[in-house]
Backbone as numpy.savetxt, mean C-alpha at the origin, in Angstrom:
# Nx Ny Nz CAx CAy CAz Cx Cy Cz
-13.89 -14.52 3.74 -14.41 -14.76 2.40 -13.85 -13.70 1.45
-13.33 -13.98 0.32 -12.94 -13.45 -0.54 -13.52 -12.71 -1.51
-14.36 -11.07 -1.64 -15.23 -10.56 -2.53 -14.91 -11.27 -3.64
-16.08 -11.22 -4.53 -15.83 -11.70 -6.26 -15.46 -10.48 -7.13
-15.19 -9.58 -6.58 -15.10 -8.50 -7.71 -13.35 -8.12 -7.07
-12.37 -8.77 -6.03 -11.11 -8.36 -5.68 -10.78 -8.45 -6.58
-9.93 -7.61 -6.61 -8.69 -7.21 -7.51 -7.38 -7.73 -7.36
-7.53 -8.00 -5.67 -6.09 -8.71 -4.92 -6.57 -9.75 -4.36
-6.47 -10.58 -4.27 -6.60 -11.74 -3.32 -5.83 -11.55 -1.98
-6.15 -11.63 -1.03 -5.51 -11.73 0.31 -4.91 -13.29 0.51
-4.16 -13.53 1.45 -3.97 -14.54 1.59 -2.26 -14.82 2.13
-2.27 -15.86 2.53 -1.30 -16.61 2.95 0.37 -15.70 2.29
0.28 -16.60 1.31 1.35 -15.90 0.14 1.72 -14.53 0.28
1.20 -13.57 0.99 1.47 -12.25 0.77 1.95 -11.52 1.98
2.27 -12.89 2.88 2.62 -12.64 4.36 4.09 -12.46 4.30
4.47 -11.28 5.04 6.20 -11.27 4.98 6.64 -11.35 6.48
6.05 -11.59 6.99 6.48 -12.04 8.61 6.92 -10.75 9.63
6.61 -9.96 9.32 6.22 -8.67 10.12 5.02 -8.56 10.12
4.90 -8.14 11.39 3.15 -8.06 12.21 2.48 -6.86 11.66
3.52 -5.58 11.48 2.81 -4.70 11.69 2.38 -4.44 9.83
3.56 -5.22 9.23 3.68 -5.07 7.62 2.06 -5.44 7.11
2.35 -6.57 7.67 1.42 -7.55 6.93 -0.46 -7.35 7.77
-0.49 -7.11 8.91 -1.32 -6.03 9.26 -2.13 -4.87 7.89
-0.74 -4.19 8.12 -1.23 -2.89 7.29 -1.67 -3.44 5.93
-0.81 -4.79 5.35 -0.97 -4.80 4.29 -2.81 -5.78 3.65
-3.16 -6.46 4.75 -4.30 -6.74 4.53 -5.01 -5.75 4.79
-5.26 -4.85 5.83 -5.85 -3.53 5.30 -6.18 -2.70 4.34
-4.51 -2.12 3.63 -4.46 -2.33 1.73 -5.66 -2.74 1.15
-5.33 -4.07 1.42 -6.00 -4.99 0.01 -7.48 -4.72 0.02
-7.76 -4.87 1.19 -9.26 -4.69 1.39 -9.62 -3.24 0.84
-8.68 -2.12 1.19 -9.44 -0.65 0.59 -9.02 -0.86 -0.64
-8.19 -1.63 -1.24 -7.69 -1.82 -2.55 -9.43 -2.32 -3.30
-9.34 -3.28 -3.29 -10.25 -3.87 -3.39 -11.80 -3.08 -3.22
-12.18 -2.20 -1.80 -12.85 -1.75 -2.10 -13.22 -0.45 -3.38
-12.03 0.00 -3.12 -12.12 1.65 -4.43 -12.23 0.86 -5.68
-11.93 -0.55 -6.01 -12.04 -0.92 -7.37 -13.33 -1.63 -7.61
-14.00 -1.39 -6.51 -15.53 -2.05 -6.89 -16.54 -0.82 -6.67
-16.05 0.40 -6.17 -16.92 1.35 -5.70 -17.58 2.20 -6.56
-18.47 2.55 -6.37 -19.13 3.47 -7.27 -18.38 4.72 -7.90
-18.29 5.38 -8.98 -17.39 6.63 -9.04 -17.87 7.69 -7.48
-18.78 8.21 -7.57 -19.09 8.61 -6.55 -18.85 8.89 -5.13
-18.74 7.40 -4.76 -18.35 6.46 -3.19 -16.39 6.72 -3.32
-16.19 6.77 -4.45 -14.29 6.84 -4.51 -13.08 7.83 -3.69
-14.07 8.92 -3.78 -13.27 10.56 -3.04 -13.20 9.76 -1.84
-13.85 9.36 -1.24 -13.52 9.30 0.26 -13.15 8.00 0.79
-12.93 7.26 -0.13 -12.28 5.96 0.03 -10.80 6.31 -0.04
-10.87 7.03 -1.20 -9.35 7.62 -1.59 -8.58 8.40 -0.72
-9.41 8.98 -0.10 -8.93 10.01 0.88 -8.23 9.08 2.20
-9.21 7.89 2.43 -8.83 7.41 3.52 -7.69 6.13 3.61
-7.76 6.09 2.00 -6.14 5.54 1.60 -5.00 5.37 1.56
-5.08 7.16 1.17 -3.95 7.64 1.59 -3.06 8.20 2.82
-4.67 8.09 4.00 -3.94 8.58 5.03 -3.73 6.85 5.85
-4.22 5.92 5.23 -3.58 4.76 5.56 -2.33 4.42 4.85
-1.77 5.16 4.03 -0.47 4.77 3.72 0.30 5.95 3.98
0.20 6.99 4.65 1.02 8.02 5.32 1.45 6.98 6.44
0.27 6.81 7.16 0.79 5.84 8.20 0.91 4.90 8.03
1.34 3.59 6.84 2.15 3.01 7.52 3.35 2.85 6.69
3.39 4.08 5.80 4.93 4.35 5.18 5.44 5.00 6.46
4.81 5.71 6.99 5.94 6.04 8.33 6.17 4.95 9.53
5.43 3.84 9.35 5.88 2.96 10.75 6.86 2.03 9.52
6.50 1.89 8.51 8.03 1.39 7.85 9.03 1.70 7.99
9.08 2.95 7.33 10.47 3.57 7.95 10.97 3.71 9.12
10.17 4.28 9.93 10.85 4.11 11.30 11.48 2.67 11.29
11.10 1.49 11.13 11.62 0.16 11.12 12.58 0.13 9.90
12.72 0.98 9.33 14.24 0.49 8.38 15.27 1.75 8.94
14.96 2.89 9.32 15.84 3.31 10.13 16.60 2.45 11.51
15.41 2.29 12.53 16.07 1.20 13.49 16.84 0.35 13.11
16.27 -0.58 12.23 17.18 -1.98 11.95 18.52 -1.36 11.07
18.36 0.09 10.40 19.91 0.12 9.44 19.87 0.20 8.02
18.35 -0.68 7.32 18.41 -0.88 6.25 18.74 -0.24 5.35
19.58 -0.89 4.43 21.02 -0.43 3.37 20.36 0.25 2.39
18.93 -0.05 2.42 18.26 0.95 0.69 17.38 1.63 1.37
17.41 2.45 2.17 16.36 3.60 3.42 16.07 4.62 1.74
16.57 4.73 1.57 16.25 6.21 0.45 15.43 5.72 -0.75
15.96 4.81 -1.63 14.84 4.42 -2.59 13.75 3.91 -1.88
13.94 3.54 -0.86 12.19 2.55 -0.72 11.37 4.12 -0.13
12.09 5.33 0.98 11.24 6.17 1.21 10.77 7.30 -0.02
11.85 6.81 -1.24 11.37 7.67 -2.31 10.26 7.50 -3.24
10.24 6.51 -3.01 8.99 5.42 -3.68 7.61 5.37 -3.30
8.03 5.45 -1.60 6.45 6.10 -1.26 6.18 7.84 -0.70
7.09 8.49 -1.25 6.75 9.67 -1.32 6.11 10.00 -2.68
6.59 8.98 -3.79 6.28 9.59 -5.17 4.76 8.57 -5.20
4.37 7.50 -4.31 2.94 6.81 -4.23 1.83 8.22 -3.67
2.62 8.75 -2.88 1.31 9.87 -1.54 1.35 10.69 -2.96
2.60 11.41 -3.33 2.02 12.16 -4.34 1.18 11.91 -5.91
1.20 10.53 -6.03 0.29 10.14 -6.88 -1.14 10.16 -6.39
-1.11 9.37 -5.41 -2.27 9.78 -4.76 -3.07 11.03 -4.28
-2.09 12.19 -3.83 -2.44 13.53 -3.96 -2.99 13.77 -5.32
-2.27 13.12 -6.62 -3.24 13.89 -8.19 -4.30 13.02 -8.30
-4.47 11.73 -7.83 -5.94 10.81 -7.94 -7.14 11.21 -7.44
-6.29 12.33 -6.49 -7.30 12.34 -5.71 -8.37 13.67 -6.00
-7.19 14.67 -6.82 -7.61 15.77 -7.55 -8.51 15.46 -8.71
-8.16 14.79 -9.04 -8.92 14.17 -10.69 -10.09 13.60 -9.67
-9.84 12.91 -9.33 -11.56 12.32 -8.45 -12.50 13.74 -8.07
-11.63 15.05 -7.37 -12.25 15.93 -7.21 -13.14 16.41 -8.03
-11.99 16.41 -9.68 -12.66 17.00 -10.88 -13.60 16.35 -11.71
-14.15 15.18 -10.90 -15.20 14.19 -11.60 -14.46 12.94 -12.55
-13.14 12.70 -12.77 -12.80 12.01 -12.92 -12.51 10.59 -12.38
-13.36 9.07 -13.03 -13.60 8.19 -11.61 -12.41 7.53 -11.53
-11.00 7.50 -12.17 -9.77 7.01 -12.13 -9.93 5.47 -12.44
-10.68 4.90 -13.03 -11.30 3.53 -13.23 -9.77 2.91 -13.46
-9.05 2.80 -14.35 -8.04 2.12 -14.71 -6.91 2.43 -13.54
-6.89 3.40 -12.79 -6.17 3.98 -12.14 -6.22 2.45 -10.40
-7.81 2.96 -10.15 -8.01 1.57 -8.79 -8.07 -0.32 -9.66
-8.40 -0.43 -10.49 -9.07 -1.66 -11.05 -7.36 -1.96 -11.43
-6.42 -1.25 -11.65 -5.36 -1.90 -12.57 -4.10 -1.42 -11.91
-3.76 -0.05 -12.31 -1.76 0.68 -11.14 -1.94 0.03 -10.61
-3.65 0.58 -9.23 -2.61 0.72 -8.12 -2.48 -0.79 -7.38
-3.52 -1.86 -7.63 -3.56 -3.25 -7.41 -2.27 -3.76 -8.18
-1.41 -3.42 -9.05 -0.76 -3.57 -9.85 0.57 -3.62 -9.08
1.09 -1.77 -8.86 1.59 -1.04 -7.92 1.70 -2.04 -6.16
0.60 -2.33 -5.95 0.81 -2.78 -4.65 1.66 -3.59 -4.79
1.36 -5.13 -5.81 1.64 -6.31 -5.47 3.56 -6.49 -5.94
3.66 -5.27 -6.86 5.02 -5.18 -7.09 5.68 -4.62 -5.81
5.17 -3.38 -5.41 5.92 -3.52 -4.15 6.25 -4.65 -3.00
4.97 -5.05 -2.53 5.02 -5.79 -1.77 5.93 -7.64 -2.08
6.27 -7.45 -3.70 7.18 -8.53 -3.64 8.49 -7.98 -3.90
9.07 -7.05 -3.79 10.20 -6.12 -4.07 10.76 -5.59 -2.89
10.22 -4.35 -2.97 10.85 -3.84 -1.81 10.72 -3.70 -0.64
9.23 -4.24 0.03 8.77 -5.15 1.08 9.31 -6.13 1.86
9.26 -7.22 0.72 9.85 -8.36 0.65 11.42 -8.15 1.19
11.93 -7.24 0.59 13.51 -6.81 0.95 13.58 -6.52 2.41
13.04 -5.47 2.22 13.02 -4.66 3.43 12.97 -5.70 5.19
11.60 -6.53 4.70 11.07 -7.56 5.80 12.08 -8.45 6.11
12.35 -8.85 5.12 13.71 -10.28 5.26 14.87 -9.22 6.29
15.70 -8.46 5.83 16.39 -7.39 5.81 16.17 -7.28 7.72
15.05 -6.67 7.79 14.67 -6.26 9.67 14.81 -7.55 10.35
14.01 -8.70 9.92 13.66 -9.77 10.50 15.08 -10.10 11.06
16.39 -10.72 10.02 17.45 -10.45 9.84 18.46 -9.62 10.97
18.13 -8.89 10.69 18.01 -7.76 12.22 17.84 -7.15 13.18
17.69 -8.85 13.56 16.70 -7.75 15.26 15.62 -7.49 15.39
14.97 -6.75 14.53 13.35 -6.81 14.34 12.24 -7.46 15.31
12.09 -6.77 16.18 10.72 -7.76 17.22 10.06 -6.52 16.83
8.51 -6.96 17.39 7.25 -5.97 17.71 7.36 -5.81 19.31
């Protein structure tokens, strides 16, 4: 069932045919989704646990675009080095009582869905393409 207050819709459409992608990436949506309905309050530690869900699975990405070869390894790992470190200042401002409202409700649902039809999307086709099993 689909909360009424998502921000992302889950679903079909957002599947890129990697297990572990698309895994992680309904995970996403759901903490996506939750920090943009959460209380200011309830946010620090949603946030916190966000980001260490996208440490891990920007690193099982990469490891999979290293293996397979992929031709753009540097912009896509630069992209989510400059996401952790956004997330490192969201997370400061949340410290400092700031509830980042526009920040969960709008970027980063924003942020996701561009990645995930960009350089995801690339990337997935790209491995699949290549050899790519789980």
């Amino acid at each position: 069932m689909i909360p009424r207050h998502a921000v992302i819709r889950w679903g079909d459409p957002l599947l890129l045919g990697v297990g572990f992608v698309d895994h992680d990436h309904c995970e996403a949506v759901e903490m996506i989704n939750r920090l943009a309905a959460a209380a200011p309050s309830e946010r620090l530690d949603l946030a916190r646990a966000f980001a260490r869900h996208c440490a891990g699975h920007f690193a099982r990405e990469e490891a999979m675009m290293v293996k397979t070869g992929f031709f753009a390894l540097d912009p896509h790992r630069d992209e989510h080095r400059r996401v952790i470190a956004q997330l490192d200042e969201v997370i400061g401002a949340l410290e400092g009582g700031d509830p980042c409202e526009d920040y969960f409700a709008v970027e980063l649902p924003q942020w996701f869905l561009e990645h995930r039809a960009t350089m995801d999307y690339v990337t997935s086709g790209f491995a699949l393409e290549h050899g790519w099993a789980e």
